[in-house]
C-alpha positions in Angstrom: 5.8 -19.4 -0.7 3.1 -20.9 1.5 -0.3 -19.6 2.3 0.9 -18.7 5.8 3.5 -16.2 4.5 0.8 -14.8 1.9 -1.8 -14.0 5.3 1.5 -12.5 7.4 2.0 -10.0 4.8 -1.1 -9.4 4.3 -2.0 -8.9 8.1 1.0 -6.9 8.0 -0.4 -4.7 5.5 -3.5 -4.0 7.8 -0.9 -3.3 10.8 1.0 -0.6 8.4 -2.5 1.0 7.1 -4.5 0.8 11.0 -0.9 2.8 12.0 -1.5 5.6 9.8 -5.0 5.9 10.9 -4.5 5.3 14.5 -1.3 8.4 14.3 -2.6 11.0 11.6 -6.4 10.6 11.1 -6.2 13.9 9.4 -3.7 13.6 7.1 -5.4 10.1 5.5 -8.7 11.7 4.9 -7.2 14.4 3.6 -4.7 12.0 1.5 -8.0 10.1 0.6 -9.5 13.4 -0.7 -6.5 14.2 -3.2 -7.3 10.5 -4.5 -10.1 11.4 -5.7 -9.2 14.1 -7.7 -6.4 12.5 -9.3 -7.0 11.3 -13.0 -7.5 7.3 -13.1 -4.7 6.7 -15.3 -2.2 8.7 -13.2 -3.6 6.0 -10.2 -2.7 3.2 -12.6 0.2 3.7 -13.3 1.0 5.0 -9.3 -0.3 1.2 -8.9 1.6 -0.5 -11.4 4.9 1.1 -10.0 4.6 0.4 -6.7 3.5 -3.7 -7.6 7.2 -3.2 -9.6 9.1 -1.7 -6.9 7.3 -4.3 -4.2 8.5 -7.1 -6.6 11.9 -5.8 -6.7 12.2 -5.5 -3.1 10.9 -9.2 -2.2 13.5 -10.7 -4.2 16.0 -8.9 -2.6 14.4 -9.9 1.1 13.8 -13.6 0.0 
């Protein structure tokens, strides 16, 4: 993997996220507002499974 690849996903990522705000404004501040009343820990481990599942699914694009 090249650095080129590493800054297309990660301008994809800001694609994906400006969608959501662009489409349901409502919906992510009110998603943001749950966020902070869930526990860290649940957050972490939210985190950790999604890095495992994004993992899993690269391989299989790759």
């Amino acid at each position: 993997m090249n650095y080129a690849d590493l800054w297309a996903a990660l301008c994809l990522v800001l694609v994906i996220e400006g969608l959501f705000l662009l489409i349901a404004p409502g919906a992510w501040k009110r998603m943001a507002a749950q966020l902070i009343a869930t526990p860290e820990r649940a957050l972490r481990v939210g985190g950790g499974v999604m890095i495992a599942i994004g993992l899993v699914a690269l391989q299989f694009v790759r």
